[in-house]
N, C-alpha and C positions, 0 to 999 in steps of 0.2 A: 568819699574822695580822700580823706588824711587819712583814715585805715588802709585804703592801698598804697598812699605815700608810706606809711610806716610799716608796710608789710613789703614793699620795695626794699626801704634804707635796710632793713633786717635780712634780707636775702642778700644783699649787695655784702654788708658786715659781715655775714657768715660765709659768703664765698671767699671774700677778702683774706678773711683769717687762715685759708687751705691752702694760698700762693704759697711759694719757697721764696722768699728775700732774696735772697743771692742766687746767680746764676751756679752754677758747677765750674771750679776749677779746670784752666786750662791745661793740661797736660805738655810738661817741656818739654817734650821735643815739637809737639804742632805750635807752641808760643813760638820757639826758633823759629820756624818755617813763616808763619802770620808775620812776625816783626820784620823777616827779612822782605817780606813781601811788600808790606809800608814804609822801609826805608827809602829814599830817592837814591838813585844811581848817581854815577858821575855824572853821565853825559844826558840827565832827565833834569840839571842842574846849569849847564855848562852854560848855556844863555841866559840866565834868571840876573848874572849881575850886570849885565851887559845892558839890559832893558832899560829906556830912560826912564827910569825914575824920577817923582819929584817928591819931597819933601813937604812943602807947603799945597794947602787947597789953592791960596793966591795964584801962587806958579803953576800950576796944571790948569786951571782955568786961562791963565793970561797964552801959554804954550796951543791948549788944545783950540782956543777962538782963533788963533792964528793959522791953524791945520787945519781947521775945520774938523776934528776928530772928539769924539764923547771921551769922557775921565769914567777910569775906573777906579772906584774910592773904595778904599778899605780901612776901616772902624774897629777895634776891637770889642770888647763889653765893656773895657776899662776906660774908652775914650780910645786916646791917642795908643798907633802901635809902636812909637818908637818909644814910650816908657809910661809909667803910672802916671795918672793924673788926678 
């Protein structure tokens, strides 16, 4: 049983070591074309400031019990998205 564990981890090691690290450089003119594709347009923006927004969890909770409507909360990895915390 631990000879085939270590005859695994040694297969798994030596295949490991054949990957290429890095993908292959994007070629500029197809990066133009990708970026402009992930850019948002005007009008894929034109209502996003318009949306009621809230700031606080308090306030979207006190708003949405009143609607009767579910909160969509958004968290960064840092915490808070409107600055480091």
């Amino acid at each position: 049983m631990v000879m085939t564990r270590i005859a695994a981890a040694a297969l798994v090691l030596s295949l490991a070591g054949q990957a290429d690290p890095l993908p292959p450089p994007i070629p500029a003119e197809k990066f133009e074309r990708l970026h402009k594709m992930l850019l948002p347009s005007g009008d894929e923006l034109a209502g996003f400031w318009e949306l009621p927004w809230e700031i606080t969890i308090q306030e979207a909770r006190i708003k949405a019990a009143a609607q009767d409507k579910p909160i969509l909360a958004y968290f960064g990895a840092n915490g808070s998205v409107l600055g480091a915390t």
